[in-house]
LONU-55766 format. One record per residue (C-alpha): residue number from 1; x, y, z negated. Coordinates in pm, 1 decimal, padded with zeros to 6 digits. Last residue first. Layout:
(NUM,(X,Y,Z)) ...
//
This chain:
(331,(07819.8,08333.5,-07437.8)) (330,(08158.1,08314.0,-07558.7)) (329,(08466.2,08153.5,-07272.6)) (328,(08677.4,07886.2,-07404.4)) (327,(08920.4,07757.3,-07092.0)) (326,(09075.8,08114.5,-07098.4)) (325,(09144.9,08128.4,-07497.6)) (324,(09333.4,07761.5,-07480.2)) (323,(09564.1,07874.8,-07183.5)) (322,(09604.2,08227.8,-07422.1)) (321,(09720.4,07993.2,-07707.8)) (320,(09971.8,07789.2,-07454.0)) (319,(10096.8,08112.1,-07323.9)) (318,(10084.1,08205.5,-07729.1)) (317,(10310.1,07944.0,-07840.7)) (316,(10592.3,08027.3,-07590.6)) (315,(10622.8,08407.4,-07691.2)) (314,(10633.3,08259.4,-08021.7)) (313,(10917.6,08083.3,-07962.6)) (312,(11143.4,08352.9,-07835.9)) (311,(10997.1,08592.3,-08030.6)) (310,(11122.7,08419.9,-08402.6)) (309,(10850.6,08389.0,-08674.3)) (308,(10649.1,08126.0,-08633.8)) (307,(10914.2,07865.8,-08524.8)) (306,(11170.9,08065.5,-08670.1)) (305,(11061.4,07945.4,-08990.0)) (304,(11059.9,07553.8,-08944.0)) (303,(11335.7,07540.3,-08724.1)) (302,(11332.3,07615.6,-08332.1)) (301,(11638.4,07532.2,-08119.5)) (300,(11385.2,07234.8,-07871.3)) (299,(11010.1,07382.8,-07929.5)) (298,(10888.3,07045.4,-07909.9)) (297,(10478.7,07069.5,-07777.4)) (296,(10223.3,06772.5,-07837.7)) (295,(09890.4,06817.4,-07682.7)) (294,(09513.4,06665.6,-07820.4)) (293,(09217.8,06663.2,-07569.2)) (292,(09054.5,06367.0,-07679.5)) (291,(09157.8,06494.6,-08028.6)) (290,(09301.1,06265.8,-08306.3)) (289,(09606.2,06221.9,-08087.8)) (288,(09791.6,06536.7,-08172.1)) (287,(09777.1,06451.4,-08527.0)) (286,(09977.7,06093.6,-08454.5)) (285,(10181.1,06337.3,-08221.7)) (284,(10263.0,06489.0,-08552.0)) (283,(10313.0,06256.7,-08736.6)) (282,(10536.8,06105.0,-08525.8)) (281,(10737.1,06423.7,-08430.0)) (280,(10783.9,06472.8,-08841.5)) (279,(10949.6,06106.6,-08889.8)) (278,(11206.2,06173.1,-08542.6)) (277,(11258.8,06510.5,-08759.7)) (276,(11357.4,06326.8,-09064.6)) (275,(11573.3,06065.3,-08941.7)) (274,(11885.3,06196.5,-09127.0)) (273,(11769.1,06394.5,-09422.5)) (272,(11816.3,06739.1,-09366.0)) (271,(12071.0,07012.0,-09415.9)) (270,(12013.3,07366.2,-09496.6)) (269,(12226.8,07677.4,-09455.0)) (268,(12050.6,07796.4,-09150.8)) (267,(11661.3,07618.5,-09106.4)) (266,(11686.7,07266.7,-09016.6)) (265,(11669.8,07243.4,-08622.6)) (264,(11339.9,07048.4,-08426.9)) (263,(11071.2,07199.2,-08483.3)) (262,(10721.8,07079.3,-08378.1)) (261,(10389.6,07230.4,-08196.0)) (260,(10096.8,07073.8,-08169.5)) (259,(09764.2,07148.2,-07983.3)) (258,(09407.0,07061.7,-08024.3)) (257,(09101.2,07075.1,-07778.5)) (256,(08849.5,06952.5,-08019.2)) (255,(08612.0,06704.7,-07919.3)) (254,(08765.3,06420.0,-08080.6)) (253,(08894.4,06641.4,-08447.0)) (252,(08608.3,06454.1,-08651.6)) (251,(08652.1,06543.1,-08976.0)) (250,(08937.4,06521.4,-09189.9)) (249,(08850.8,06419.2,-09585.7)) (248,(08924.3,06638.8,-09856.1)) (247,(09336.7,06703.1,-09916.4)) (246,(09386.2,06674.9,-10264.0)) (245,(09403.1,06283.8,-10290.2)) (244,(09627.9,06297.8,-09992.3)) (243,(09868.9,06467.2,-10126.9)) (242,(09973.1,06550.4,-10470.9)) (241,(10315.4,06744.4,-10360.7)) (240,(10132.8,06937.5,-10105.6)) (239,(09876.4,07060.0,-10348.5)) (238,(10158.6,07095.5,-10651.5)) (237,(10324.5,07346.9,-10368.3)) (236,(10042.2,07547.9,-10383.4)) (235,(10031.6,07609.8,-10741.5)) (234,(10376.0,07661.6,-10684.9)) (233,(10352.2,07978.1,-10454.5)) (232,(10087.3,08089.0,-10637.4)) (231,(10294.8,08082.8,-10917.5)) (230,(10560.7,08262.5,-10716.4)) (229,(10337.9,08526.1,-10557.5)) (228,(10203.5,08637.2,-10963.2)) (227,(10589.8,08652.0,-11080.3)) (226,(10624.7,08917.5,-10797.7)) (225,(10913.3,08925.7,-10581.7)) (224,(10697.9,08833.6,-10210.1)) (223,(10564.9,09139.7,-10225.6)) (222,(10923.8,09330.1,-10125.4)) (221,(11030.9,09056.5,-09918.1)) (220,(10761.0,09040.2,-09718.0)) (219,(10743.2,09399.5,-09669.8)) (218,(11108.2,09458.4,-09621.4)) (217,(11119.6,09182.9,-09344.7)) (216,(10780.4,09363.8,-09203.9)) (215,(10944.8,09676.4,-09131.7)) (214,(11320.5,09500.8,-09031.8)) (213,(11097.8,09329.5,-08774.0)) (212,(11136.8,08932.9,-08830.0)) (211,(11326.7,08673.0,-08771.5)) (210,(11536.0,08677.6,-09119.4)) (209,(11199.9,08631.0,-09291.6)) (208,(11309.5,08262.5,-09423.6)) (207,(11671.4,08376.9,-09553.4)) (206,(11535.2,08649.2,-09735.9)) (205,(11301.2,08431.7,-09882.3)) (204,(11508.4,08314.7,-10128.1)) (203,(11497.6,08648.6,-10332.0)) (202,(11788.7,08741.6,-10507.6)) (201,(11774.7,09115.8,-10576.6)) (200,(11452.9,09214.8,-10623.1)) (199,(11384.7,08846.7,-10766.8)) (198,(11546.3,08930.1,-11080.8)) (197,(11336.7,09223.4,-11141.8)) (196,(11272.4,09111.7,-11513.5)) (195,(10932.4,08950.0,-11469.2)) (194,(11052.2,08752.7,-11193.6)) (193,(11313.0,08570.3,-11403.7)) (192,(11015.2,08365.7,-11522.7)) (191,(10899.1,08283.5,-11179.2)) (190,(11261.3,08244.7,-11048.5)) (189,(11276.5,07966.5,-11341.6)) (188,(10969.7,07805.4,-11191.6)) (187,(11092.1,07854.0,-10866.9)) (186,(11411.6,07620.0,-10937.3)) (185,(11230.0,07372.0,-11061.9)) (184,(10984.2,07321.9,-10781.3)) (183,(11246.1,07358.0,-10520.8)) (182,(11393.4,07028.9,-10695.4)) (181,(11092.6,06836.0,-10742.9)) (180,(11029.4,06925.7,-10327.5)) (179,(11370.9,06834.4,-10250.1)) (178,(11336.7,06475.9,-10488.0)) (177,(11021.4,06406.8,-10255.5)) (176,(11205.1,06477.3,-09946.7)) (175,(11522.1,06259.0,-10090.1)) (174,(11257.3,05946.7,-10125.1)) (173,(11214.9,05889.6,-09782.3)) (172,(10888.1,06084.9,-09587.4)) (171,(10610.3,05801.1,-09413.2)) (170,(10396.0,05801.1,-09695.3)) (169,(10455.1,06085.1,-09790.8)) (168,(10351.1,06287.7,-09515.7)) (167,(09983.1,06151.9,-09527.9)) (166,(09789.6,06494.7,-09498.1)) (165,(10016.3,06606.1,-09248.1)) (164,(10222.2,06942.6,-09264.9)) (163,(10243.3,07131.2,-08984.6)) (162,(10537.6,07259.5,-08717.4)) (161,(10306.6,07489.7,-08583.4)) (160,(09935.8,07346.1,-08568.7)) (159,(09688.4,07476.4,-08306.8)) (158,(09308.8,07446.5,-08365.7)) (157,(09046.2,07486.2,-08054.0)) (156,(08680.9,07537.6,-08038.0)) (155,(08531.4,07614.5,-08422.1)) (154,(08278.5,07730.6,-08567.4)) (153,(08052.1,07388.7,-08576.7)) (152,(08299.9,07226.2,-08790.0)) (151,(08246.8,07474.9,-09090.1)) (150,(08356.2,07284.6,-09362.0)) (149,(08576.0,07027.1,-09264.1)) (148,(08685.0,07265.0,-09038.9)) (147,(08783.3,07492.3,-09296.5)) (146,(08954.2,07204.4,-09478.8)) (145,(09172.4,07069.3,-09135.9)) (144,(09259.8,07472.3,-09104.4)) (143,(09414.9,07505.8,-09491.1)) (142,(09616.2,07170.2,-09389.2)) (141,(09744.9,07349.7,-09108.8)) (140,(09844.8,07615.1,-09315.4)) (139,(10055.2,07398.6,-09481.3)) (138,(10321.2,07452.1,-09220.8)) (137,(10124.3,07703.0,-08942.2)) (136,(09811.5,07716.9,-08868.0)) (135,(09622.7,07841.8,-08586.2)) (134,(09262.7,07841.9,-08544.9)) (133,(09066.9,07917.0,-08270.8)) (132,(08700.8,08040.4,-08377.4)) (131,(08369.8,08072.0,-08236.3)) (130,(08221.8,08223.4,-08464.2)) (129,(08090.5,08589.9,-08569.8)) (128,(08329.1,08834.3,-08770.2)) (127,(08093.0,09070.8,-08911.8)) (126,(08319.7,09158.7,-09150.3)) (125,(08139.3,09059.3,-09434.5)) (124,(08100.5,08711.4,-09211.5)) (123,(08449.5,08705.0,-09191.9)) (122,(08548.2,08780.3,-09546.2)) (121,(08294.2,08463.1,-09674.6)) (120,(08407.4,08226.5,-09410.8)) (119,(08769.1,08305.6,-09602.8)) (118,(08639.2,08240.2,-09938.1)) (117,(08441.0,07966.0,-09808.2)) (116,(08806.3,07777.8,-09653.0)) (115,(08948.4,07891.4,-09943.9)) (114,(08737.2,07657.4,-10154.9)) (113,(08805.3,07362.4,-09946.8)) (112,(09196.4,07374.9,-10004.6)) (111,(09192.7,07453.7,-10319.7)) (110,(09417.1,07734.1,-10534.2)) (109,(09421.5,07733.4,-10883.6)) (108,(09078.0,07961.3,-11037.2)) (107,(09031.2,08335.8,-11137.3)) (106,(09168.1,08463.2,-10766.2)) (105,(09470.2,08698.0,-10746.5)) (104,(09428.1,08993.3,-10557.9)) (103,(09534.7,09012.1,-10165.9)) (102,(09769.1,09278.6,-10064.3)) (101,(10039.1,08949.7,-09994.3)) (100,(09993.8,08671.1,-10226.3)) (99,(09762.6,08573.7,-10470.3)) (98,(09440.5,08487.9,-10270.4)) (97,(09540.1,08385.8,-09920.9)) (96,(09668.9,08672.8,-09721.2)) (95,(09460.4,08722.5,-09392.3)) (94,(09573.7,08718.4,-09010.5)) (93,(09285.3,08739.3,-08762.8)) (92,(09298.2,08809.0,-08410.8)) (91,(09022.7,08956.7,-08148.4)) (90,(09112.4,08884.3,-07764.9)) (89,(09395.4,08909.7,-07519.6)) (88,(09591.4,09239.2,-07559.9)) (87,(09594.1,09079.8,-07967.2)) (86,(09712.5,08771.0,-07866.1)) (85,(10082.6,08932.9,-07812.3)) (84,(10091.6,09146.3,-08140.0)) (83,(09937.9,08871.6,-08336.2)) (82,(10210.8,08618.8,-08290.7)) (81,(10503.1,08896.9,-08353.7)) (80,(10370.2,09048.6,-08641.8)) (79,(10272.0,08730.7,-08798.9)) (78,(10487.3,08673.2,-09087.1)) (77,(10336.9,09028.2,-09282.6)) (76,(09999.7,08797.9,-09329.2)) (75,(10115.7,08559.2,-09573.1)) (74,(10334.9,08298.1,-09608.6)) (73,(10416.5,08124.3,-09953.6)) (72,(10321.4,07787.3,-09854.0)) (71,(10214.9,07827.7,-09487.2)) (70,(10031.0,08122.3,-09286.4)) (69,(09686.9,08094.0,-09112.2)) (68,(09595.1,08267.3,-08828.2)) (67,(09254.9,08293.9,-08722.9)) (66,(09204.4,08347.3,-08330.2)) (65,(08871.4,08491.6,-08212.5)) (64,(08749.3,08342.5,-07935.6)) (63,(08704.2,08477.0,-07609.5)) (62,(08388.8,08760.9,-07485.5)) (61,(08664.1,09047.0,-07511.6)) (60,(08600.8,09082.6,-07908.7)) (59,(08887.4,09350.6,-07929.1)) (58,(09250.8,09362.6,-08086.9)) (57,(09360.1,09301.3,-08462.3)) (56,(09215.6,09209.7,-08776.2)) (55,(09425.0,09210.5,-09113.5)) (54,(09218.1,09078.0,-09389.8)) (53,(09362.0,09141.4,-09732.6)) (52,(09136.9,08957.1,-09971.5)) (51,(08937.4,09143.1,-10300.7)) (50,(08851.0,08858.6,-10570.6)) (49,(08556.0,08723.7,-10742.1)) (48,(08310.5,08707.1,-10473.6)) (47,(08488.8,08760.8,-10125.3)) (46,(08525.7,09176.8,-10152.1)) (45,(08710.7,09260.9,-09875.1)) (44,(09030.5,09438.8,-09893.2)) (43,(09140.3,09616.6,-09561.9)) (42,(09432.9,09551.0,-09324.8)) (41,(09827.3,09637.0,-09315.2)) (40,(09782.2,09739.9,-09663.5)) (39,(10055.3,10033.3,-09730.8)) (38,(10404.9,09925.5,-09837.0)) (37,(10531.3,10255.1,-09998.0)) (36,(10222.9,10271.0,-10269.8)) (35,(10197.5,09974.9,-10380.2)) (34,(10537.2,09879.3,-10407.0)) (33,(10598.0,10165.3,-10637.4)) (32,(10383.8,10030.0,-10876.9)) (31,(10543.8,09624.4,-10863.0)) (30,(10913.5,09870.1,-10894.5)) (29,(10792.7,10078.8,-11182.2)) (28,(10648.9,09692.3,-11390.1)) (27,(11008.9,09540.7,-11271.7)) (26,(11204.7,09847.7,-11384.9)) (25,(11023.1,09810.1,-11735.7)) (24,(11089.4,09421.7,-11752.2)) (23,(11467.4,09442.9,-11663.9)) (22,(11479.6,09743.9,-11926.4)) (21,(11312.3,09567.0,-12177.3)) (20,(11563.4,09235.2,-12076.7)) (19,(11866.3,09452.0,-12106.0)) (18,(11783.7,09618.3,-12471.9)) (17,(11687.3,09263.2,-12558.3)) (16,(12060.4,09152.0,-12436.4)) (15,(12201.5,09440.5,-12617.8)) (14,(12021.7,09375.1,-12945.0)) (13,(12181.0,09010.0,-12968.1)) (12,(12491.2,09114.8,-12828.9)) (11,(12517.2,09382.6,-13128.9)) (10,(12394.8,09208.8,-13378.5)) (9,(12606.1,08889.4,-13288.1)) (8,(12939.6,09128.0,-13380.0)) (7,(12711.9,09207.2,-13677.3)) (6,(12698.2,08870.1,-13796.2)) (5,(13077.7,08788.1,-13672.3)) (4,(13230.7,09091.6,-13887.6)) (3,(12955.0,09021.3,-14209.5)) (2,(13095.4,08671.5,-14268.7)) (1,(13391.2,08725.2,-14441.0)) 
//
């Protein structure tokens, strides 16, 4: 009596490992394929013990070169629009931390100081030479605070979009730091479900890259669906979520001209906290005012994504980035 029910589990039992081999076969054809129909934007340069996609654009014209640094899970794809107008201006940088983008995966968890060396490191192979503006947006503006920790003599201006500050938490309410578990949990399954194609056709970052040229939408989107992308992705995240102890201490910002842009609209489909954005504008004229020469900018419709990635903003962003590049002539 017992044979019907055994095989009847037989048979959904083999089906669903028949599905998941195929899942995991496309996945491995599609990762290939990938490859070769979104072609590097940049060149790989050897930093050590990975190769990182470093995208450089326009001419040393005697200004600084800008260095543009993408948040949590951004990469270089997110700057078309940025880099395109700085670019008839002087020499831009946009580079794909290790993990994400063209960029291999390094041996070791990300860190914020070590990144900063890896990307010295691709600069100087480049022949790159300092000064240096650097722009950061999200968590990238905690990646720019560690590089100039690190190399504070390179550097003549530093412009945050919409950034994250080392001491969020202490000011954030509880339901940011329940959003953050939450997201956490959720990628951690996508990560899994990665490995079966899953994330070629439900990706969350569609919604994120919606500002962007349908080319780089379909770039983003297509090397963004990678198991390896979403456990960098959350290797980062456990940075943000374990601040300040694994931010290293801020330098000196006084002499710095510094700028700071903030959002003020919750990305489509999202809802925040009520109070949150009058929270972020503190912190981040609080970051504004660590330079003698610090500048707070609200970019009144903008959310969090569109901030960086939408024309009509960025076109704002760089008159203020191109202000910066006159004052800052290179002898």
């Amino acid at each position: 009596m017992l044979k019907q029910p055994i095989i009847i589990i037989s048979i959904i039992g083999g089906g669903i490992a028949i599905l998941v081999l195929i899942g995991f076969t496309i996945e491995r054809v599609a990762q290939t394929q990938v490859i070769s129909q979104f072609l590097a934007l940049g060149q790989l340069v050897d930093v050590g013990e990975y190769q990182m996609h470093v995208y450089v654009t326009g001419e040393a014209t005697g200004k600084p070169t800008v260095i543009l640094e993408a948040g949590n899970g951004g990469f270089s794809t997110q700057w078309v629009h940025l880099q395109n107008e700085l670019s008839q201006y002087t020499q831009v940088v946009s580079y794909d931390r290790a993990g994400y983008g063209w960029s291999e995966p390094a041996p070791y968890p990300p860190n914020l100081t070590r990144n900063a060396h890896d990307l010295q490191t691709a600069l100087d192979t480049l022949k790159i030479k300092p000064p240096y503006l650097l722009v950061g947006h999200s968590m990238g503006g905690l990646f720019n605070l560690s590089y100039h920790a690190e190399y504070p003599d390179n550097i003549v201006g530093m412009v945050f979009l919409d950034s994250t500050h080392p001491n969020m938490w202490e000011y954030f309410p509880d339901e940011m730091r329940d959003r953050q578990n939450s997201m956490s949990a959720l990628m951690r399954i996508m990560q899994f479900a990665a490995n079966f194609g899953v994330m070629r056709i439900f990706n969350p970052l569609t919604a994120v890259v919606v500002d962007l040229p349908e080319a780089e939408q379909n770039a983003s989107l297509a090397l963004s669906a990678t198991p390896q992308y979403i456990k960098t992705f959350l290797q980062e995240a456990e940075i943000v979520s374990n601040l300040p102890q694994s931010m290293p201490p801020i330098s000196d910002l006084s002499d710095i001209p510094l700028v700071v842009f903030s959002a003020n609209s919750a990305p489509e489909g999202q809802t925040m906290p009520e109070g949150i954005f009058d929270i972020m504008h503190s912190l981040h004229q609080q970051l504004a005012e660590m330079s003698n020469y610090g500048e707070w900018y609200l970019l009144d419709g903008a959310n969090h994504y569109s901030i960086v990635m939408a024309e009509e903003y960025v076109s704002q962003i760089a008159e203020v980035i191109r202000h910066m590049l006159a004052m800052q002539q290179v002898q």
